[in-house]
C-alpha positions as CSV (number, residue, x, y, z in Angstrom):
1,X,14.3,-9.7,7.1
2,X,16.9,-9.5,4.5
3,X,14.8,-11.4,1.6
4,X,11.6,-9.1,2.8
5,X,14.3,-6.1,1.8
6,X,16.1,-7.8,-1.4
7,X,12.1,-8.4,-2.5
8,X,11.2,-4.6,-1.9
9,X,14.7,-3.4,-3.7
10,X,13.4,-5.9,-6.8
11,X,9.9,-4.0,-6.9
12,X,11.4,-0.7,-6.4
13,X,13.9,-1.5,-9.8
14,X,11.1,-2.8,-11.6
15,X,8.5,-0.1,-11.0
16,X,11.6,2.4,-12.0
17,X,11.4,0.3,-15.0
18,X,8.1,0.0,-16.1
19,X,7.8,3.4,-15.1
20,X,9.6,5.0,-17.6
21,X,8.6,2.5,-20.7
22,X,5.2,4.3,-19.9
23,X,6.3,8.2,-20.0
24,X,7.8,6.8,-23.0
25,X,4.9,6.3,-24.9
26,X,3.3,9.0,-26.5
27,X,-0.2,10.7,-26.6
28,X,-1.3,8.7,-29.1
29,X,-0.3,5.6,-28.3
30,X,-2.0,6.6,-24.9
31,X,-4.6,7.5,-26.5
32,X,-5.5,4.3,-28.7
33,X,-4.6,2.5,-25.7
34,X,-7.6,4.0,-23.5
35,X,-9.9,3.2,-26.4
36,X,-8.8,-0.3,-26.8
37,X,-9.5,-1.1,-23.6
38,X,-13.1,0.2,-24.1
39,X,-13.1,-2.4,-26.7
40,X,-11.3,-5.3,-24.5
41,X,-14.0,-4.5,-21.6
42,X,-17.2,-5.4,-24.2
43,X,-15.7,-8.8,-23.6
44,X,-15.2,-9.2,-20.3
45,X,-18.2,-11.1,-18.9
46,X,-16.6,-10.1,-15.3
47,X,-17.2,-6.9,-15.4
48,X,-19.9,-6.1,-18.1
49,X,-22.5,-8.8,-16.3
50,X,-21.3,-6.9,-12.3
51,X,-24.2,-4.9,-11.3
52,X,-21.9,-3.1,-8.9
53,X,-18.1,-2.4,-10.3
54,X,-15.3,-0.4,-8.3
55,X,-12.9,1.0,-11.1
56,X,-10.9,4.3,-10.4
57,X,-9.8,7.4,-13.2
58,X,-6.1,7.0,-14.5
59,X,-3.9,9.5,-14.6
60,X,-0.8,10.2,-16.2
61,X,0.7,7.7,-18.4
62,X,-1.3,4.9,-16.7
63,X,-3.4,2.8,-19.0
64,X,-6.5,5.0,-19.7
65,X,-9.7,4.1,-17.7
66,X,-12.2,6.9,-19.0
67,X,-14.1,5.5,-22.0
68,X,-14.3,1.9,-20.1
69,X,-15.9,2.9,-17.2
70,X,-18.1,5.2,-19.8
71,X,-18.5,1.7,-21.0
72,X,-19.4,-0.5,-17.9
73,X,-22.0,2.3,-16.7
74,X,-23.6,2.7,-20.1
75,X,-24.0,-1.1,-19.5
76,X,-26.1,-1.0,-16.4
77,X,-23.4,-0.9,-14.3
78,X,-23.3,1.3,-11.2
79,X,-19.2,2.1,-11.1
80,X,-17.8,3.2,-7.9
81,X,-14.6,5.7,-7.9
82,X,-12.2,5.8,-5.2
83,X,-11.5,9.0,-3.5
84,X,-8.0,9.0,-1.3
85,X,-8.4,10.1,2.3
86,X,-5.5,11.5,4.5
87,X,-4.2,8.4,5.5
88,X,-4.0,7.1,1.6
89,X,-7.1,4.7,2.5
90,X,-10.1,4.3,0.3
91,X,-13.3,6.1,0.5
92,X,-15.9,5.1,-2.1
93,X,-18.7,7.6,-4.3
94,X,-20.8,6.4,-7.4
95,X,-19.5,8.0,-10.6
96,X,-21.7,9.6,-12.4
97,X,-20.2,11.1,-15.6
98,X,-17.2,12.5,-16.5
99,X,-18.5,16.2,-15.7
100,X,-19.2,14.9,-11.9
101,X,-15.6,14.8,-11.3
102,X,-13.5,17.6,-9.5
103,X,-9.6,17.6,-9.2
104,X,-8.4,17.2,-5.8
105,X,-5.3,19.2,-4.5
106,X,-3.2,16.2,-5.1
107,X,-4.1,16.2,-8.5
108,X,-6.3,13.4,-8.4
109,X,-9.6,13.1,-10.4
110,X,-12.3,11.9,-7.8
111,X,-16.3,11.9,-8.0
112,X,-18.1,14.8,-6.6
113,X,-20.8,13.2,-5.0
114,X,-22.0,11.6,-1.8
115,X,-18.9,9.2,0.0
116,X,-20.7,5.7,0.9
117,X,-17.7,5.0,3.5
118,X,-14.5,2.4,2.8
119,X,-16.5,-0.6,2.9
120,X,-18.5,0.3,0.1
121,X,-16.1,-1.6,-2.2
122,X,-16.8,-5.0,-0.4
123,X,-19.9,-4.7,-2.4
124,X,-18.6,-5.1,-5.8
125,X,-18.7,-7.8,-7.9
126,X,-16.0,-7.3,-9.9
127,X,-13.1,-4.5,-8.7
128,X,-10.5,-2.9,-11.5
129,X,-7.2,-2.5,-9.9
130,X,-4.5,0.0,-11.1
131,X,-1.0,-1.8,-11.2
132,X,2.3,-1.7,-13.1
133,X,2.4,-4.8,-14.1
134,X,1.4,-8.7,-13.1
135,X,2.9,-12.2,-13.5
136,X,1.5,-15.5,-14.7
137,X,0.4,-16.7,-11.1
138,X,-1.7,-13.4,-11.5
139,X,1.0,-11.6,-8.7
140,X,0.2,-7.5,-9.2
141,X,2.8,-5.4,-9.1
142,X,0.9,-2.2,-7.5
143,X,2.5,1.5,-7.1
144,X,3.8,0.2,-3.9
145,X,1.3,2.9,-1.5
146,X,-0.5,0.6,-0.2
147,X,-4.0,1.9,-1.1
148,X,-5.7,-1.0,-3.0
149,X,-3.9,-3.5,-0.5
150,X,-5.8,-1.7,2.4
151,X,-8.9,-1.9,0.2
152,X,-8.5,-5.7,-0.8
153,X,-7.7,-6.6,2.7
154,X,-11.2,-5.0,3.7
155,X,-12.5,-7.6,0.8
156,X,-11.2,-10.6,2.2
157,X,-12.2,-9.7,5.5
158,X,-16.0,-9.1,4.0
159,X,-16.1,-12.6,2.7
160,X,-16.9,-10.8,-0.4
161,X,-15.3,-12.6,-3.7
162,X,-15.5,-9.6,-6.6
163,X,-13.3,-10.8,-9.7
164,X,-10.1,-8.7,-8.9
165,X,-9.1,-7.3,-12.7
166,X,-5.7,-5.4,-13.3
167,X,-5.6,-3.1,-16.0
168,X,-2.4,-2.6,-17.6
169,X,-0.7,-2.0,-21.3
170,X,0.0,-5.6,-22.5
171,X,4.0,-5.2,-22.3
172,X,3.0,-5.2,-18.5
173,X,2.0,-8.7,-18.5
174,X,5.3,-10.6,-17.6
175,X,6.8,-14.1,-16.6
176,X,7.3,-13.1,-12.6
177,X,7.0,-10.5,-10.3
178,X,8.7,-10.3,-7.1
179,X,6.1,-11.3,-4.0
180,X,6.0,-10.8,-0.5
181,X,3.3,-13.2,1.7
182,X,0.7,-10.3,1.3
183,X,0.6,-9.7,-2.2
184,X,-2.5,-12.1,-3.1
185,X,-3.6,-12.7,-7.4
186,X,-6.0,-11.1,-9.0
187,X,-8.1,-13.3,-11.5
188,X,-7.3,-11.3,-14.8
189,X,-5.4,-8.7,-16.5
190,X,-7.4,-6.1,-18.9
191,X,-4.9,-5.1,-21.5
192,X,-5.1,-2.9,-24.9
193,X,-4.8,-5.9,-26.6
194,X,-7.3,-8.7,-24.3
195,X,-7.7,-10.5,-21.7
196,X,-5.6,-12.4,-19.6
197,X,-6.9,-15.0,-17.0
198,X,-5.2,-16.4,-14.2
199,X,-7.6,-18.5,-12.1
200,X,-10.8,-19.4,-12.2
């Protein structure tokens, strides 16, 4: 139990970390960022070639999703948004523009239209994760709510096999990152700057 704890103290410090180097940067840089990544995703055979692609809206000082998933559905792509339930599972709608989203009470930016249900994302073919930052065994570093591990587990359970693709700044993309048994790879990380690829 006691290296199950030292790991979780050495995620808590490191999200602290990488936490603040992001409230660090400014607008801009936030903003060039966001575009960037619009670029990077052109690129990104993963995800421009997935009929079906679960991403989710940023917020904050997190890497900024809007003009890439603008991207992937101007593409062909129908993009599925999370919206957070309760419990801080995953329910699933189709976005459909930026004007079909509505601001929840926890200040999250979610798609207005009909939920297709938690198992929706088990159809994807490629899934765009939120983290804080990954290794080079592809380890993601995630928020640490537990969210997208309830929504990955439903994946593996699905025998579905979406590319799993982290999106992060590239400063993000380090050496290691502290593990526990559950914390599976993802396949790439999408970053202002590329790609990075970790298996496969």
């Amino acid at each position: 139990m006691e290296g199950v704890n030292e790991i979780r103290a050495q995620k808590a410090e490191l999200r602290a970390r990488l936490l603040r180097a992001r409230r660090a940067l400014s607008a801009q840089e936030r903003e060039a960022a966001a575009a960037a990544l619009a670029r990077t995703v052109r690129g990104v055979p993963e995800c421009t070639d997935s009929k079906v692609v679960a991403a989710y809206v940023s917020m904050g000082s997190e890497p900024g999703t809007g003009p890439l998933i603008d991207v992937l559905r101007e593409r062909g792509a129908r993009v599925l948004l999370p919206v957070l339930l309760p419990d801080n599972d995953l329910d699933w709608a189709a976005y459909d523009g930026p004007d079909a989203l509505v601001r929840t009470e926890r200040g999250l930016l979610e798609p207005a239209g009909p939920r297709l249900g938690p198992d929706a994302v088990t159809g994807a073919q490629a899934v765009l994760l939120p983290g804080l930052a990954v290794d080079a065994r592809g380890v993601r570093l995630g928020r640490g709510g537990g969210s997208y591990d309830r929504a990955l587990s439903r994946i593996g359970r699905a025998g579905a096999r979406p590319a799993l693709v982290v999106v992060l700044y590239a400063h993000e993309v380090l050496d290691v990152v502290p593990a526990e048994p559950h914390d599976g790879p993802v396949d790439a990380a999408l970053t202002p700057s590329g790609v990075r690829r970790f298996r496969g």
